[in-house]
C-alpha positions, 0 to 999 in steps of 0.5 A: 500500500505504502508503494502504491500511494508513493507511485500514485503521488509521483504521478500526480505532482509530476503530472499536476506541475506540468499541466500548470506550466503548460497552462501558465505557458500557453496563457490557457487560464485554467484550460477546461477546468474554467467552465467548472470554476465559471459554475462554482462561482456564479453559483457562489454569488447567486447568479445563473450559472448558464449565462454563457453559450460557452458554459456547457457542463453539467452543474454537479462539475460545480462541486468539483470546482469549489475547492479550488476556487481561491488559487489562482487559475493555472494553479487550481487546473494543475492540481485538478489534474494532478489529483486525477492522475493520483487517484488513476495511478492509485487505482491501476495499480491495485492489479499491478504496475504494468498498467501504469503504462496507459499514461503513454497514451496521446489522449492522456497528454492531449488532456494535460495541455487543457486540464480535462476531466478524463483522467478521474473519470477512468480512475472512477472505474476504480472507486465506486464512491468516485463514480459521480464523476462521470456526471461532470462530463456525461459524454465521456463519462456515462460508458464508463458509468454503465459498465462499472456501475455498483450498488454504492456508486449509484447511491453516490450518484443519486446523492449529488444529483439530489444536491444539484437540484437542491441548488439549483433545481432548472439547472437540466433545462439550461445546460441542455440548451446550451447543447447545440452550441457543442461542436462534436463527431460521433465515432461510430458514424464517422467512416470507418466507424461502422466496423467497431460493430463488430465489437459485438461479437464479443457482446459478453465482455465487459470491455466491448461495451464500453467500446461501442457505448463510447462510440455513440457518444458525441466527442470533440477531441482526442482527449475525450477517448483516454477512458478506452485504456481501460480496455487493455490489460496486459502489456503488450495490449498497453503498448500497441495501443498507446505507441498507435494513439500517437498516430493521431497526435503526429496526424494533428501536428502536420494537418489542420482539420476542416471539421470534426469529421476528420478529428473523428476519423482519425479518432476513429482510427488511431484510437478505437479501432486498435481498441477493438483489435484488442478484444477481438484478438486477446486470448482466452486467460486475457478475455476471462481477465477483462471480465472481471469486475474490480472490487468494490 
């Protein structure tokens, strides 16, 4: 326990410091972790917390932003990451250390340049207690709360949406017209989306649900598909789909997109599709592994 606690904090400072630096470098403000800091504030001082068409999370991010409020924006967005990749490292390494390996991955590092929620939303697949947090960015969050739900991570669900509305009761009706507003693609029908169907034939497996539920959500950059490595298990799963995830990263440093549907066919193709090469081609000791549900 004492040298798992130790790795995850090393991960967390190393990480948290250079989200700040990065940040502070690139005149970023708190990155993403603004909208939810935008939230707690207007929420503090009484005011509509939806007064922006830019504002387009979900009020329980709030919560998370309350703490944070009195540092200074980079500071308080390096130290949301930072806990994040704490609590990810802390969780992954409950199985074993080799897991760790996930943090090669382009998504995780394309999160750390904007602070995004991505890192704690996989760490909540750890933690039944942390699972709220796949409501402070549902899009990315509700694959991984569907396949790793459990009877406490409901009931903490319950409670914060209870407190949401206990604040501010109308806050669905106003984050939901801000929807349109959400510029995204949908990986499944983005060419050659279609092909993660096959997934299905894997339809007992934990993993190629989160796969396909994922697939169908709306996405708007590479960082949103980080929670996918909860799929691979073993090393060399880790590392085929962390050094192609990099494809995407060298693809977006030569290309300026058009639109979102090229970010999601390449999304779709350096991202997800190694991830269903993963579950169609692991063997049997893996595929009874990845079924298996983590304590609870």
């Amino acid at each position: 326990m004492r040298k798992r606690i130790t790795v995850a904090a090393v991960i967390g400072l190393a990480s948290g410091t250079f989200c700040w630096f990065l940040l502070q470098h690139l005149h970023q403000n708190a990155g993403d972790f603004q909208w939810a800091m935008h939230l707690a504030e207007r929420l503090l001082g009484r005011q509509n917390p939806y007064d922006t068409p830019l504002e387009q999370y979900p009020l329980p991010a709030a919560f998370v932003a309350l703490p944070f409020l009195r540092l200074p924006p980079e500071v308080a967005a390096g130290l949301f990451y930072g806990i994040s990749s704490a609590l990810l490292a802390f969780g992954l390494t409950r199985e074993n250390y080799g897991r760790l390996r996930i943090f090669v991955a382009f998504p995780y590092w394309a999160g750390v340049l904007t602070a995004q929620w991505t890192a704690i939303i996989a760490a909540s697949a750890f933690f039944p207690l942390l699972l709220p947090v796949t409501m402070m960015k549902p899009q990315v969050g509700l694959p991984v709360f569907l396949t790793r739900l459990s009877r406490r991570g409901l009931l903490a669900c319950v409670f914060v949406a209870a407190l949401s509305f206990a604040v501010l009761p109308q806050w669905p009706r106003l984050w939901l017209g801000q929807a349109h507003n959400y510029e995204h693609f949908i990986p499944l029908l983005v060419f050659p989306g279609p092909l993660l169907l096959l997934a299905l034939l894997r339809y007992r497996e934990r993993d190629a649900w989160l796969l396909l539920l994922a697939a169908l959500m709306p996405q708007r950059w590479f960082f949103d598909s980080f929670t996918l490595w909860l799929i691979p298990k073993s090393r060399w799963q880790i590392l085929l789909t962390a050094v192609f995830s990099w494809g995407a990263g060298i693809w977006r440093w030569y290309h300026q997109p058009a639109n979102f549907t090229e970010v999601g066919r390449a999304a779709v193709i350096f991202l997800y599709l190694p991830m269903l090469a993963v579950i169609l081609f692991r063997s049997a000791t893996e595929t009874a592994s990845a079924g298996h549900t983590e304590p609870q």
